[in-house]
C-alpha positions in Angstrom: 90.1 221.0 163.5 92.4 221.3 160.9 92.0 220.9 157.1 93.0 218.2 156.6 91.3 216.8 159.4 88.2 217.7 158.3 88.3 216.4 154.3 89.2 213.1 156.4 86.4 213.1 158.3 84.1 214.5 155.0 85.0 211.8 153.3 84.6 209.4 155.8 81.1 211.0 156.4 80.6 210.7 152.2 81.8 206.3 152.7 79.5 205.8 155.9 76.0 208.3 155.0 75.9 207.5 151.8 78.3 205.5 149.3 77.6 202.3 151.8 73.9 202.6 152.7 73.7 203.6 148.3 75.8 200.2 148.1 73.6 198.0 150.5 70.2 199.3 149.0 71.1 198.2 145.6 72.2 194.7 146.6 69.1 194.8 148.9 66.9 195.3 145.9 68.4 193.3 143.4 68.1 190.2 146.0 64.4 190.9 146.3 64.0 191.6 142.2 65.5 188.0 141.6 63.5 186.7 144.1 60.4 188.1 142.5 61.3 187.1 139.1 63.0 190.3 137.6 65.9 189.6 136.0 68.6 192.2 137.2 71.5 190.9 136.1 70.3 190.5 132.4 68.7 194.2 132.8 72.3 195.7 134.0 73.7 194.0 131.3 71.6 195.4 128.4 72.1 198.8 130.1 75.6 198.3 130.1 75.7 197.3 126.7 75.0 200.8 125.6 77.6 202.6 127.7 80.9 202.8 125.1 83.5 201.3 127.1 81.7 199.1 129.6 80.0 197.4 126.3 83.3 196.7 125.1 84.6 194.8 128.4 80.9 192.2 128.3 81.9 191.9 124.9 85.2 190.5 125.8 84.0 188.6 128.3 81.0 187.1 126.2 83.8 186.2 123.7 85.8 184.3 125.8 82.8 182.5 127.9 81.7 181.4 123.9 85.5 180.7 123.5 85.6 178.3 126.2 82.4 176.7 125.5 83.8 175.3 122.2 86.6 174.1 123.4 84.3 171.9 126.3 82.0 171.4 123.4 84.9 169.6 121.4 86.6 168.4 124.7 83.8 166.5 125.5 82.4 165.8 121.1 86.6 163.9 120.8 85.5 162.2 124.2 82.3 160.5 123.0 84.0 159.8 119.8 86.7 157.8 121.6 84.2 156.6 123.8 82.2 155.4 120.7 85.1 153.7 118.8 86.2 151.9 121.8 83.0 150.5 122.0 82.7 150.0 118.4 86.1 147.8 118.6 84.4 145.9 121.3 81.3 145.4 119.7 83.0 143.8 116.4 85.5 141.6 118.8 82.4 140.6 120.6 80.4 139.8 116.9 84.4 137.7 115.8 84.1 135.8 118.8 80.2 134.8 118.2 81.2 134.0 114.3 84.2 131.9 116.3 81.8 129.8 118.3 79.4 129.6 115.8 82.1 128.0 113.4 83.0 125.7 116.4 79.6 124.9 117.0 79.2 123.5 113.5 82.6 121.4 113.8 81.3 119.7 116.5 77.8 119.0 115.1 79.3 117.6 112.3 82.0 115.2 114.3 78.8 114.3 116.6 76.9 113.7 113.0 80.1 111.7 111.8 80.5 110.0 115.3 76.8 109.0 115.4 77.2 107.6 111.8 80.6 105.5 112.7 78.4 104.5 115.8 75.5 103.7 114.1 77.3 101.6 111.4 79.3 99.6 113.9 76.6 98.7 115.2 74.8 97.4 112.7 78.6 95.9 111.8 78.5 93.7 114.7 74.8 92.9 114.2 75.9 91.8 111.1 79.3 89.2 112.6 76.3 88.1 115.6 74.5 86.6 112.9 76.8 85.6 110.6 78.3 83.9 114.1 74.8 82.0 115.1 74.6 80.7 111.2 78.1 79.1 112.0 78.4 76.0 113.8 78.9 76.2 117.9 82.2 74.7 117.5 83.9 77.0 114.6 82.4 80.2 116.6 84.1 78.8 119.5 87.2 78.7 117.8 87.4 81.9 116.6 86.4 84.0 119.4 88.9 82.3 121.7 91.2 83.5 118.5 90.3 87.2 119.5 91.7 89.6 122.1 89.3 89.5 125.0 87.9 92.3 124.5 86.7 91.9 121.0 85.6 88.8 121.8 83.4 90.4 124.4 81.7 92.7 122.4 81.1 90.3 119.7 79.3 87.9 122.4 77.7 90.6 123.7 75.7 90.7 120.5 74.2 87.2 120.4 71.3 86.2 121.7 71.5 83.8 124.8 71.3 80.5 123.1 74.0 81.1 121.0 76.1 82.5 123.4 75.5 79.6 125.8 76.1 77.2 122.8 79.2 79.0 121.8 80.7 79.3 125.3 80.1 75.4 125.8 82.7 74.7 123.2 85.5 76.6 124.7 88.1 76.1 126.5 86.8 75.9 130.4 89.2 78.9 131.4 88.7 80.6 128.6 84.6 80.4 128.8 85.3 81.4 132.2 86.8 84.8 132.0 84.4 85.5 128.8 81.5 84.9 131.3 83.1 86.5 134.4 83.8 89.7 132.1 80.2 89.8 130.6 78.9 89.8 134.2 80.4 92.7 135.0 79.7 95.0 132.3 
């Protein structure tokens, strides 16, 4: 065998004896430390830490892992913040639309108040013309509703109590009493 032949095959002997089965052993037992509970990665760091150069490069590293942390830290902190005034903007649409109803709500309370009132005082309004119509003769009551569009007349008949109507009605005009009767039937 030559020389050269032979540092080959030394070296190769070196890699296969010993550098791999040195290799394997070391993952081998690490795997089974973790598994235990030991923590070898923090230990080979610490150890590390002490050798001058190697110290320097988990320094480095350890800067930029706490330099990219920030950064997600404030990625994520101007996230939530958007997150939170877009929500905020909702919230105080949400709260202008509840004051909007609310107003609303009011209005129409009031108009149903107002309405209610109106309603209320026309009826006690044609109360009021029913009586002042039975205090009246047959004959000038007749005369004045037939006077009236037909539907005003019908309302202010509807008021009356049956003896007046009937007395009222008898002093008509025969058509007109007709259609006044024919119209009160069917309301």
């Amino acid at each position: 065998m030559s020389k050269k032949e032979k540092t080959t095959s030394a070296f190769q002997m070196f890699v296969l004896v010993i550098f791999i089965p040195v290799i394997f052993g070391i993952i081998f037992f690490s795997v089974i430390l973790n598994i235990i509970g030991f923590d070898v990665w923090g230990q080979a760091k610490q150890v590390s830490s002490s050798i001058p150069y190697v110290s320097s490069l988990f320094k480095e590293q350890e800067e930029e892992i706490e330099v990219e942390m920030v950064t997600n830290h404030i990625e994520a902190s101007e996230e939530q913040q958007n997150e939170i005034s877009s929500l905020e903007q909702q919230l105080a649409e949400r709260n202008e639309r509840v004051r909007e109803l609310e107003t609303e709500k009011l209005e129409l309370e009031q108009k149903l108040l107002v309405e209610q009132e109106m309603s209320n005082r026309a009826t006690k309004e044609l109360t009021e013309i029913a009586k002042t119509y039975e205090a009246m003769s047959a004959k000038n009551a007749a005369a004045i509703l037939s006077e009236l569009q037909t539907e005003e007349a019908l309302l202010h008949l509807s008021q009356l109590s049956t003896d007046s109507r009937a007395a009222i009605l008898a002093k008509m005009e025969a058509s007109r009493a007709a259609e006044l009767m024919s119209r009160l039937t069917n309301q």
